[in-house]
N, C-alpha and C positions, 0 to 999 in steps of 0.2 A: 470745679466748684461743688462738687457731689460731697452727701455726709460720708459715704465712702472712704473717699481718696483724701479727705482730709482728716478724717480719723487717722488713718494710715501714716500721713505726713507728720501726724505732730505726734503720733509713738515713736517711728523713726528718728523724728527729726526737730525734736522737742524746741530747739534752740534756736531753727533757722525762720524769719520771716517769710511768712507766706503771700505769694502775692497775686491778684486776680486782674490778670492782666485786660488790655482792650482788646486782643482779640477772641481771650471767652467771653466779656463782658458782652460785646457787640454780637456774638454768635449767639447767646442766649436771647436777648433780642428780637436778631433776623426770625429766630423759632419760634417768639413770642407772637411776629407778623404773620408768621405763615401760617400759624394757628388760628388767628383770626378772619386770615385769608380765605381758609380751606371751609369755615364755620360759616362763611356772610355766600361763597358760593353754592355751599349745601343749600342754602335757604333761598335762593333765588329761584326764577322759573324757569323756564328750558331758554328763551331769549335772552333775560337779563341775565343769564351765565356769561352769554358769547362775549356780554363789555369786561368779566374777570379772564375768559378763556388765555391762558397762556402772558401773563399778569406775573407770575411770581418771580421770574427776573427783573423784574422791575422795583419790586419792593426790598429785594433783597441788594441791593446794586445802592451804593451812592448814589445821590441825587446830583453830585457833582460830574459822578464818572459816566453817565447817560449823553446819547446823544440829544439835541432838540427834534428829533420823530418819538424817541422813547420819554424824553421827557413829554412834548404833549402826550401822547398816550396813557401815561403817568397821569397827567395834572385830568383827564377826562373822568379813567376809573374814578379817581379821589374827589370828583364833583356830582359821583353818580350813588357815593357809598360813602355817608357817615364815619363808621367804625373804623374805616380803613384811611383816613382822610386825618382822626385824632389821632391814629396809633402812628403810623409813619409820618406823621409830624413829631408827635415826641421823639421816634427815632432822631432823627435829625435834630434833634432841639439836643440829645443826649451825644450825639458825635463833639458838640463844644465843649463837653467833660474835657477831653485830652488835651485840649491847646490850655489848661489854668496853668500859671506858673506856677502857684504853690500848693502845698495840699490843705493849706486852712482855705483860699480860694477853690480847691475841687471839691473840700464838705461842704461850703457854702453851697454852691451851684448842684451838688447831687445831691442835698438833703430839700433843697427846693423842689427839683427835679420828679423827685418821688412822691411826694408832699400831692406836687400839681397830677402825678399819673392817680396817684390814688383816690384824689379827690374829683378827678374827670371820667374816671368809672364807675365809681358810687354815683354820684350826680346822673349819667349818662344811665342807668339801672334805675335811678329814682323817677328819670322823665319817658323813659320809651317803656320801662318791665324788659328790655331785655339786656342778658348776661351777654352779650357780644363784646363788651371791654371788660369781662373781668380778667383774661390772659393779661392785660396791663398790669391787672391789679396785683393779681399775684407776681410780676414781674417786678415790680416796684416793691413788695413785700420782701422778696429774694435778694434783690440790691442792699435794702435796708439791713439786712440780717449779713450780708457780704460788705457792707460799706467801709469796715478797718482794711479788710482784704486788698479791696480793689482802692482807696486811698494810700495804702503802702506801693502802689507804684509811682506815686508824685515825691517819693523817697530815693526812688533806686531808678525808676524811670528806665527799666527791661520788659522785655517782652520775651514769648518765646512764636512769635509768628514765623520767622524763620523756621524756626524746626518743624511747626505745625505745614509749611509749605514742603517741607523735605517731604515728611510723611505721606503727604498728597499723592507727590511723585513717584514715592513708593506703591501706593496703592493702585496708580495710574499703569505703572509697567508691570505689575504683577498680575492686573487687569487685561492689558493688551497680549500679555504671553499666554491665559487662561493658566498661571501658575508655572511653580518651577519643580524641576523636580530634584533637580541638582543645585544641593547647597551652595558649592564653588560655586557651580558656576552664578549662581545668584547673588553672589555677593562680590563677583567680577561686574557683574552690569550695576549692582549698586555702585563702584567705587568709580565706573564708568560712567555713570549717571548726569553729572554733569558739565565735562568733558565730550561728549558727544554733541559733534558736529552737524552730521549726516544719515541721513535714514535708509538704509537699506533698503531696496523692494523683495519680497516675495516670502 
């Protein structure tokens, strides 16, 4: 979603639809939360750090794919902290973009969507003086200006998370070998990749 790579996309590639899928959608986001995460625990005291302490898989994790220890844990921080309590509620509120059947129902719903982040940061900046939901704000801004993008996936309805997982992969055994230094042969365990069975020891 960078001015970059879509400058780039539409020299190249003048004619094809470009589409912003849900999982950058969601990953700009997760980055939005963490941002606010890392902002509300700087400001804490050395105590009320320990209820953020090790918090961030929590935020970033479905609310649906938690277990009930991580969810209570979950529902405590977010009863002990404002900012973090709106913001990962919108998340969640923005995960029912993807289930609209059509895309005149997903403008509806993310032009709402944005509307409501926008105006819960400003408001939230009007009554405390502090900028702790403005990472909403500008998140909701970023959508608004990406909204044809990411509405042309209720068109075509692809994703490239698959591929974003492959890469993962790749980065994970490139990581575990400290690198390769032989092209073959790094491009035998890529094609090995996931075909493998069994892990070797030593």
């Amino acid at each position: 979603m960078s001015k970059p790579y879509r400058a780039a996309a539409a020299e190249c590639l003048p004619d094809v639809v470009v589409i912003f899928d849900r999982f950058h959608v969601m990953q700009l986001v997760t980055k939005t939360i963490d941002k606010v995460r890392r902002k509300q625990q700087a400001s804490l005291d050395k105590e009320d750090k320990k209820t953020l302490k090790g918090s961030r898989f929590l935020f970033l994790s479905n609310y649906d794919n938690l277990d009930e220890e991580k969810k209570t844990r979950l529902q405590l921080v977010l009863e002990a902290n404002e900012p973090l309590l709106i913001i990962h509620s919108m998340k969640e509120q923005l995960r029912l973009l993807w289930i609209k059947s059509t895309r005149k129902a997903a403008r509806k719903f993310l032009a709402v969507w944005i509307m409501d982040a926008i105006d819960v940061a400003i408001t939230y900046k009007a009554q405390t003086g502090s900028t702790a939901l403005m990472p909403l704000y500008r998140l909701a801004r970023s959508l608004m200006a990406h909204m044809k993008g990411i509405l042309n996936y209720f068109d075509y309805r692809i994703t490239n998370g698959k591929m974003e997982g492959i890469n993962n992969k790749i980065k994970t055994l490139k990581r575990q070998a400290y690198g390769f230094r032989d092209k073959a042969y790094f491009r035998l365990r890529l094609l090995h990749l996931h075909a493998q069975k069994i892990r070797l020891a030593g």
